[in-house]
N, C-alpha and C positions, 0 to 999 in steps of 0.2 A: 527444166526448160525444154519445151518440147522440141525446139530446133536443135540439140543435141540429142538430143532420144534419134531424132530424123538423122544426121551425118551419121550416128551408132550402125543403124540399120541400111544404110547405104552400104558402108565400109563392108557389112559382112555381107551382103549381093557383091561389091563390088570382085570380094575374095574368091566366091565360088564363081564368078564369069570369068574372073580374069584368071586365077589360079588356082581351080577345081579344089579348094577346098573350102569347110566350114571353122566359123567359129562363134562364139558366142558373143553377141553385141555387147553383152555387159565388160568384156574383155578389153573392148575399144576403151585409150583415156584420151580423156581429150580437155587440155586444159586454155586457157586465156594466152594469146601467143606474146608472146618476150616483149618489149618495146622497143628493144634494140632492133626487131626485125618488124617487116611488112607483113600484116594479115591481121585475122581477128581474134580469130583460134585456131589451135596447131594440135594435130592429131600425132602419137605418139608413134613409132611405126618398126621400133627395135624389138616390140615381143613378137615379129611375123615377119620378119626378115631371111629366119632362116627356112619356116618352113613354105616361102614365095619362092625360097632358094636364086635368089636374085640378089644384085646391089640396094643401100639405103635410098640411094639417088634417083636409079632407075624404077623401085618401086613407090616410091614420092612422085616422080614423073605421071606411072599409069595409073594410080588411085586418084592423082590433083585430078587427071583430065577426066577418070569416070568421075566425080563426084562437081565439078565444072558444067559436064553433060547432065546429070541427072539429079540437081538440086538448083533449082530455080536462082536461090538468092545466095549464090557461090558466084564471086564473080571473076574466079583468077585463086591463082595461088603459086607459091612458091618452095624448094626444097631447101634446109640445111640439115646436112647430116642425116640422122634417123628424123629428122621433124620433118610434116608436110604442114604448112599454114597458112590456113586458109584467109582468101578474102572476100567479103560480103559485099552484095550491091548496096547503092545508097538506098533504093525504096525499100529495101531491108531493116533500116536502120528509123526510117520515116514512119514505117507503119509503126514496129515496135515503141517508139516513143508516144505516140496516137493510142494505143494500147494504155500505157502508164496513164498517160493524162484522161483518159474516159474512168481509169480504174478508182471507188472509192474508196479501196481499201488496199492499194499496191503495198506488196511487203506483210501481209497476212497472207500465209498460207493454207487450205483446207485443213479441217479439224481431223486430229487423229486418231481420236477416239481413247486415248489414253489421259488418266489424270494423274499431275502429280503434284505433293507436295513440297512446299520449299521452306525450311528454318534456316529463320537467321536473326539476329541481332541477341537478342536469348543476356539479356544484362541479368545481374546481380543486383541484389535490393540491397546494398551497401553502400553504391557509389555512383556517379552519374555516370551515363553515356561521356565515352571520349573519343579521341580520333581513333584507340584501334578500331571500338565499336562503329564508326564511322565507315569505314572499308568494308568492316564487314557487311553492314547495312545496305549499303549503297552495293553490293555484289549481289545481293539476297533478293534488291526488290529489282535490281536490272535484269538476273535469270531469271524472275517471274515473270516480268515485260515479255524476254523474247523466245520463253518456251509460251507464252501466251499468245504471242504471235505466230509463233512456227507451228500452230495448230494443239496446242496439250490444253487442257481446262486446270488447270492452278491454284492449289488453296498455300495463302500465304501464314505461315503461323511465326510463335514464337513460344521457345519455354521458357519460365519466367524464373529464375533460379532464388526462390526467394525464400530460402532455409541453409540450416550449414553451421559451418564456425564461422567463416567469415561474417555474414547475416548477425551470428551476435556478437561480435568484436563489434559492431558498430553500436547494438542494442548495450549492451554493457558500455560500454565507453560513453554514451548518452546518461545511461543511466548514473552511473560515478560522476561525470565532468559538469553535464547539461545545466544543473540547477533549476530547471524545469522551461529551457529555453524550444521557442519552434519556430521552423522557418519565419513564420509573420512576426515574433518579438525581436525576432533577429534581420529581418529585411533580406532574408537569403533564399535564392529560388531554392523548392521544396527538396529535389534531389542531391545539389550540392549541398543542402547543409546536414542531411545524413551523412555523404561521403567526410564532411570533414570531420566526424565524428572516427569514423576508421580512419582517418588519417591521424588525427588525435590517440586513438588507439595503442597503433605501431608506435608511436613518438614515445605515450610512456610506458608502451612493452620496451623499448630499446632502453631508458631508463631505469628500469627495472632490472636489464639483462648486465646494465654496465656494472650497477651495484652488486650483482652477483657476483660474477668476475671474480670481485675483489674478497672474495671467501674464502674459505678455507677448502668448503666444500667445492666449488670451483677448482679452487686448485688440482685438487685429487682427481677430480674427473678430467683435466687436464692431463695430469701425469698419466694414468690409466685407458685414457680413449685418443689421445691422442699419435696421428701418423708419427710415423721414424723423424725426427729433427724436426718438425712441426711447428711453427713458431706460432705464440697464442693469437695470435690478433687472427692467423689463418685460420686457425682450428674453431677459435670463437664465434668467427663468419659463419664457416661452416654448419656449427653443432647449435644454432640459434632454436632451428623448428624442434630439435630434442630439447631445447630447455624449456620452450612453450608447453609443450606436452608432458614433460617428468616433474620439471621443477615450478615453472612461475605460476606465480599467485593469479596474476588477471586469466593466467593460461586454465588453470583450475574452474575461475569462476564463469568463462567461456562453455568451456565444456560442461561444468555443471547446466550454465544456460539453455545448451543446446537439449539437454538432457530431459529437463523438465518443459521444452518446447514439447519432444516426440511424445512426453505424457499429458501434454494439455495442461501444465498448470497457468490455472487462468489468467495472473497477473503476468507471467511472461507473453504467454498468447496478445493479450492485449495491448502489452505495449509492439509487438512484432507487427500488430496488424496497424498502428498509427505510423509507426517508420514506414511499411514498407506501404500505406497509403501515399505517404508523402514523395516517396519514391516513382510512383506510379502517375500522380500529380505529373512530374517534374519530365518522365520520359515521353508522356504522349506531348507535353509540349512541343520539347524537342525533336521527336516526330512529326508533329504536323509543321512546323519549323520546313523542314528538310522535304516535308510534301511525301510521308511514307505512312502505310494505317498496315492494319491485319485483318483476316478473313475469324480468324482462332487464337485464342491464346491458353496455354499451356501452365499449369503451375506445377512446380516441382514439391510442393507441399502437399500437393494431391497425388502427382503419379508415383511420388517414392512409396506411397503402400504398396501399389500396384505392384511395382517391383520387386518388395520385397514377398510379394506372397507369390509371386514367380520362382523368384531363389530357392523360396520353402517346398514349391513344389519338383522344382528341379535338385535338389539334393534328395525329394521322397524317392523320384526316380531314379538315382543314382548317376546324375549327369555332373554336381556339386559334391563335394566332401566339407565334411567340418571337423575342425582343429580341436585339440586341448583346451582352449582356452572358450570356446563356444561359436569362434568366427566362423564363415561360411567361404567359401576358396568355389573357383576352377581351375581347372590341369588346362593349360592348352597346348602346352609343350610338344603335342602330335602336331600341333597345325602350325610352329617352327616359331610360339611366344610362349610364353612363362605362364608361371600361377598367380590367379589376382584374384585380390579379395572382394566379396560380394556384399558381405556385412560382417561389421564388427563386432568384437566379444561382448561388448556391452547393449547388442541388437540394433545400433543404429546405421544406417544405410553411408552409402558413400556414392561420388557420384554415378556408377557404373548401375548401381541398385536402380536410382531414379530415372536413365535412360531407357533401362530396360522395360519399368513400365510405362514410361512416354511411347514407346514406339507400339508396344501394344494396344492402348487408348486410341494412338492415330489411325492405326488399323481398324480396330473396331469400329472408330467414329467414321471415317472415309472410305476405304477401302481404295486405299491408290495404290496406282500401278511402281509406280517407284517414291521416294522419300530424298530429298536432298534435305545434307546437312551443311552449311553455312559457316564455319570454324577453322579458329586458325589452324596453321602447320605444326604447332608445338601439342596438339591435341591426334593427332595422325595413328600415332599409337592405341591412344584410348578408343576410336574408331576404328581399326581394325580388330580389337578386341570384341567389342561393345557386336559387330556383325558375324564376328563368331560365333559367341554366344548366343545370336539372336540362331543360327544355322544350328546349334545343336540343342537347343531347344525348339526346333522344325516349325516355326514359324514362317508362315504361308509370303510373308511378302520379305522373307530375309535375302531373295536375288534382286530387289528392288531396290538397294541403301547403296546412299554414294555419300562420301565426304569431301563436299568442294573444298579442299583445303588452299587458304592464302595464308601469302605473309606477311610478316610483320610490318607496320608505317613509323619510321621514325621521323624523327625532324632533323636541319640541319644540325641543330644543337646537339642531337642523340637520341636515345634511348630514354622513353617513358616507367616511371614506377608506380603504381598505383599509391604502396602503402605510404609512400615520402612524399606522398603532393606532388610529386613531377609531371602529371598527365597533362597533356590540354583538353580541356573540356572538350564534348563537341558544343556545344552552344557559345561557348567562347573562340572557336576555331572557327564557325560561324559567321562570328561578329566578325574576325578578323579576314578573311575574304571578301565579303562583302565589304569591308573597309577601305580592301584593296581595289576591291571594281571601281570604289568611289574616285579615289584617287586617281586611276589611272583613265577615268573617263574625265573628271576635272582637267587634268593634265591638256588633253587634246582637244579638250574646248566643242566640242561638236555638238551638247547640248543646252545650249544657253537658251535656247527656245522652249524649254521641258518644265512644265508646272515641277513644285517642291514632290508630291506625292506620285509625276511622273518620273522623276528623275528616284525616289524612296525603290520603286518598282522596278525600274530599270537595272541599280544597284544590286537587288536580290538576286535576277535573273540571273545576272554575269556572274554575279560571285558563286551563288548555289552552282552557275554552269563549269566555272573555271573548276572548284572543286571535285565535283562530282565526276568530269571529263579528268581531270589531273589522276584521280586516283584508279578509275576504270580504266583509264588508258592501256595499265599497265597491267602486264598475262598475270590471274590472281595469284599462282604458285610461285613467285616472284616476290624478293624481300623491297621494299623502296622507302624513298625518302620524299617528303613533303613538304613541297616549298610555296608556301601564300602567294610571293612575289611572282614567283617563276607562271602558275597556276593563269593568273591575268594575262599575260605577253598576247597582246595580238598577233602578234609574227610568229610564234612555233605552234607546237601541234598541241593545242591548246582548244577548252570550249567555245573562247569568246571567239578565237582567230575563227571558229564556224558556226560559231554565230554571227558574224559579222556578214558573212558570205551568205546567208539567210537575209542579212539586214538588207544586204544589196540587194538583192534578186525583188524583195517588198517594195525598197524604192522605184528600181526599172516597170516594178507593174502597175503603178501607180501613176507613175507618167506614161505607160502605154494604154490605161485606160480612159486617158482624157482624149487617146488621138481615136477613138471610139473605131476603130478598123475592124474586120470580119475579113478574112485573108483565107483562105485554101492554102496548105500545106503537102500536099500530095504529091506533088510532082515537084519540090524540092531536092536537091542534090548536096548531102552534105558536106562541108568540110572535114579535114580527117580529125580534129580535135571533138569538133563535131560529134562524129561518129564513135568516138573515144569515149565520151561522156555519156552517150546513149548506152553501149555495150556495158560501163559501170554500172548505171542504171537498172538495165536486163538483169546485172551477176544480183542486186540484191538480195532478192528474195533468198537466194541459193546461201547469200551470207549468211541468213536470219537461220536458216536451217543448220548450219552449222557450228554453229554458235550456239544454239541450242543443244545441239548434240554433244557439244563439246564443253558446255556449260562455261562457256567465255567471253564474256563483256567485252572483253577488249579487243575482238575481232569486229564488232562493229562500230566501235569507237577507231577502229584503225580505218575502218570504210569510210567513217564519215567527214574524217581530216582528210583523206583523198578524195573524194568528192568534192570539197572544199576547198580543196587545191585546184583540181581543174577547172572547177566553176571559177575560178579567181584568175586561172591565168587564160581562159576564153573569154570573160567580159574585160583584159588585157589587151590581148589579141584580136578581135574584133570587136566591131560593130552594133550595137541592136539599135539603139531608138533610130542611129542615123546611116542604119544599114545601107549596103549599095540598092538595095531596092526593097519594095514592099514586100517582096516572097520570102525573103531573108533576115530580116525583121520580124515576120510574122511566124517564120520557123523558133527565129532563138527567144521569142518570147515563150512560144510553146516548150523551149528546150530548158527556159529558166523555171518555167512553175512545174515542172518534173522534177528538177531541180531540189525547187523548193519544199515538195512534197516530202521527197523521201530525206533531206537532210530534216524535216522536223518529224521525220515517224523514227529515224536510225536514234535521234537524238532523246528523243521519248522513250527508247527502249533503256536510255540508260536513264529517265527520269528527268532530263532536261528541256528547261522551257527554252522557244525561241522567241526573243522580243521583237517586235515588227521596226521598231527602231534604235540606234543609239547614237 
C-alpha cells in the first residue's frame, strides 16, 4: 500500500529534523490501530524512544504534528503510551474506495515472476475420496486461488497413488469375493464399489487373524513376543500388521500380487488397470461435484522407477548403503532422524522410493521455483525425510519444498477408519450439506418464488459454500471437527452468514438501479463505520499477500466473515435507498458494490460461489 510506504518515509525525514538522526524506513511498523482507540493506523514508536532520548508521549506529540503538517490526508492524531495513531481525512477514504470500484481486478496483485507448484488430493485407487480427502482438497485448490492471485503462475497437479499393497487388497479381495461383479451389475458409483472391496478385505483379513488366535502356533508367539503381563487381546491389537506379513494366507497372496504387478504379469496388470479405471471414473466425478480439475497428473506407477534408479544411483555414489539382506537404507542420523529404507530386499519400492522420483519428473517437467505438498500432519515425518534426501542428493530445486501440513477432520461421532467402513464419503458428505441448505432455506421460507431447478441451484451454492467455508475457516495445522448442521447457521461465522451479506448488497442494487440516478461522490464526508469498512477494503490485497506467504486459507476466510460483519451492521446502522439525501445514498451504493466485489473475489479464492439470491 503506497500510503504506508508514504507515513515509512516521512517518519524517517521526520527523525533526522527533529532528532538528527537516521533510520531505515523499513524499521517503521506500522500496523491497523486498535478499535478500542481513535485513528486509522498507529505507528509503533518504542524501537526509537530511546535513541530520541525523549518520553513515549512527548515523542508521539512531535512525530503526530510533523506527519499532520506533512502528509495531506493525516488529519489529526493521537498518543497512548508508545503508539502514535493516526487519523485520515474523509477525502481519503472517498478516493480510495473510487479506486476499488474503477479497479477490474481489485485483490490481484502484480505477477511475481515466480512459479509454483501445488499437490494435493493425491487419493488411492483402493477407495473413494472421503472427508479427510475433502480438507485436503479443498486446502490444495484455495492456495492455488490465492498464490494465483498474489501474483505466482500455478500448476495444480496430483500423484495418483495407484500401486502398493493396499491397491491389491482391493484387487485380490475383488478377485476372491466379486464373482465377476462391476460397478453397473451392481448399481454402485464406480469408486465406491472398489473401496468396498478393501473393506471386504480387512473384514476377512480380521477373520482369518481370529481363527489364528486360536492355534497353537499363535499361542507361542504370544508367549515369546509378547510385553511383560501383556494381556492377549492387547498384544493381538497390536501384533496384527506382523501377522499380515509373516503368517496370513490372503497377506501372502497380497504380496505375491504386488509382486507379479512390478513384473508385468499380464493378467494382474490388467485386471489393476480396470479397478483402477473405475476408480478414476468415480473421482473426477466427485471432483467436478466439488468444482476442482488439475493442470497435471501424476502416477505413482510411473515415477516409482524413476525413483528407484535414483536410489541405485545414489548408493553408486556412496550417499545409500545396502543391507544383508539386499535392501537399500539412508543414514540420516547427522541431520538429527534415523535410517530409512529406500527399497526392499525383494527390490520393490516403498513410498519414499516413488516421491523421490515424483519430485524429480516435476522438476524436469516445470521447472518451479518452489513445490508445495498438500498432506496431512501424520505424514510430517516422511516429509522431512523425503527433503533431505532430495538435499543430499543436490538436487537443484531441494530449497523449494514445503509440506502444508493439516489435521485431521473428525465428526461429532469421532474418528474415521478406512478399512472398517467408517469413513464418510465425500460424495456422500455432499449430499449431506447440501441437504442441510435445503432445510434450512425451507425452514425460513424466503423462497417460495424460486422455480424447482432455481431453488436445485441455490441448495448447491450454500451447501458447497457452508462446507467449504466450515472447513477453511479453520488454521490448516489445526485438528477439528465437522459439523453439517453447525456448517449452515446463518448467524455464526459461517459461508452462508456471507453469503447472505452478498445476497443483500444484489438486492439493494437492484432497487437502486431502477431509481436510474448518476450522483458525484467526491465531496462526500464519511461516517466512521464508513470509513471502517473502506480501510478493510484497502488492507485486502495486503490479506491475499499474506496468505499466500503463509499458505493459509483461513486468513482470508477470516476476512471475509469481517467484512460481512460490517457490511451487516452498516446496512443496520444506516440508511442507503432512503438516505438523508442523495450524496449519501449515492456514496453507500458505491460503498456496497466494493463491498460486493471483494466479498465474492475473498470467497472465490476459497472456491466459493455467491448466489445473487436466497
Amino acid at each position: 500500500m503506497k500510503f504506508i510506504h508514504n507515513i515509512k518515509e516521512k517518519v524517517k525525514i521526520a527523525f533526522g529534523e527533529l532528532y538528527n538522526f537516521d533510520i531505515d524506513s523499513k524499521e517503521v511498523l506500522i500496523n491497523e490501530t486498535r478499535k478500542e482507540f481513535d485513528g486509522s493506523y498507529t505507528v509503533v514508536l518504542f524501537p526509537f524512544i530511546k535513541k530520541a532520548k525523549t518520553s513515549p508521549q512527548e515523542l508521539g506529540v512531535k512525530l503526530g504534528e510533523y506527519l499532520t503538517d506533512h502528509l495531506d490526508f493525516v488529519s489529526g492524531f493521537n498518543v497512548v503510551k508508545g503508539f502514535l495513531n493516526l487519523e485520515f481525512e474523509g477525502s481519503f477514504w472517498v478516493e480510495k474506495l473510487q479506486s476499488i470500484l474503477s479497479s477490474d481486478s481489485y485483490g490481484n496483485l502484480p505477477q511475481k515472476g515466480e512459479k509454483v507448484l501445488v499437490e494435493f488430493s493425491s487419493p488411492n485407487t483402493n477407495k473413494p475420496l472421503h472427508l479427510g480427502h475433502i480438507r485436503n482438497i479443498l486446502l490444495g485448490w484455495s492456495t492455488h486461488k490465492i498464490l494465483e492471485a498474489a501474483g505466482y503462475k500455478t500448476i495444480k497437479t496430483q500423484i495418483i497413488n495407484d500401486r502398493g499393497i493396499a491397491v491389491c487388497k482391493s484387487m485380490l479381495s475383488w478377485q476372491l469375493f466379486a464373482d465377476g461383479a462391476t460397478p453397473k451389475t451392481k448399481g454402485v458409483k464406480s469408486d465406491h464399489f472398489v473401496g468396498d472391496y478393501y473393506v471386504l478385505f480387512d473384514k476377512k483379513l480380521n477373520e482369518e487373524y481370529s481363527k489364528w488366535q486360536q492355534k497353537e502356533e499363535a499361542i507361542d508367539v504370544y508367549n515369546s513376543s509378547r510385553k511383560e503381563n501383556e494381556a492377549k487381546e492387547i498384544f493381538f491389537k497390536r501384533y496384527k500388521n506382523t501377522y499380515f506379513n509373516e503368517f496370513s494366507d490372503l497377506g501372502k497372496q497380497a504380496k505375491a500380487m504386488l509382486i507379479k504387478w512390478e513384473r508385468n504379469d499380464e493378467k494382474v496388470r490388467n485386471l489393476w488397470t480396470q479397478m483402477n479405471d473405475w476408480c478414476y471414473e468415480g473421482f473426477d466425478a466427485t471432483y467436478k461435484k466439488i468444482g476442482v480439475d488439475f493442470d497435471i497428473l501424476y502416477y505413482e506407477s510411473d515415477t516409482y522407477l524413476l525413483g528407484k534408479k535414483s536410489v541405485e544411483d545414489g548408493l553408486s555414489k556412496g550417499l545409500f548403503y545396502k543391507k544383508e539382506d539386499e535392501s537399500i537404507w539412508v543414514d540420516l542420523e547427522d541431520s538429527g532422524m534415523d535410517q530409512k529404507i529406500l527399497l526392499r530386499s525383494d527390490g520393490t519400492s516403498v513410498y519414499m522410493t516413488q516421491d523421490i522420483g515424483t519430485a524429480q519428473k516435476r522438476n524436469e517437467d516445470h521447472h518451479c521455483d518452489k513445490m508445495i505438498y498438500v498432506v496431512g500432519d501424520e505424514q510430517e515425518y516422511h516429509f522431512s525425510v523425503l527433503f533431505e534426501i532430495l538435499k543430499k542428493l543436490d538436487e537443484p530445486y531441494s530449497d523449494g519444498l514445503f509440506h502444508l501440513s493439516y489435521g485431521m477432520v473428525d465428526l461429532p461421532t469421532g474418528k474415521m477408519k478406512s478399512r472398517e467402513g467408517t469413513v464418510v464419503d465425500a460424495d456422500d458428505l455432499v449430499a449431506d450439506v447440501i441437504g442441510e441448505a435445503r432445510v434450512s432455506a425451507e425452514e425460513r421460507g424466503d423462497i417460495v418464488s424460486f422455480t424447482e431447478s432455481e431453488k436445485s441451484e441455490l441448495y448447491r451454492k450454500i451447501g458447497l459454500g457452508a462446507l467449504k467455508y466450515f472447513i477453511l475457516k479453520v488454521d490448516p495445522k489445526k485438528r477439528m471437527v465437522f459439523d453439517p448442521k453447525e456448517s449452515v447457521d446463518m448467524q455464526g461465522q459461517t459461508g452462508p452468514y456471507i453469503q447472505n451479506a452478498y445476497v443483500r448488497i444484489q438486492s439493494v442494487l437492484r432497487k437502486y438501479q431502477e431509481l436510474k440516478k448518476d450522483i458525484k461522490t467526491e465531496n462526500y464526508n464519511p461516517e466512521q463505520i464508513e470509513a471502517d469498512i473502506i480501510q478493510k477494503l484497502v488492507n485486502y490485497p495486503n490479506e491475499v499477500d499474506i496468505a499466500a506467504a503463509s499458505y493459509d486459507p483461513s486468513r482470508i476466510a477470516t476476512y471475509g466473515f469481517e467484512l460481512a460483519k460490517m457490511y451487516h451492521k452498516f446496512y443496520h446502522d444506516l440508511r442507503i435507498l432512503t438516505a438523508e439525501n442523495d450524496l449519501a445514498m449515492a456514496f453507500r451504493i458505491e460503498l456496497s458494490k466494493c463491498v460486493s466485489k471483494v466479498l465474492a473475489h475473498s470467497m472465490d479464492l476459497l472456491g466459493i460461489e455467491m448466489p445473487e439470491r436466497m
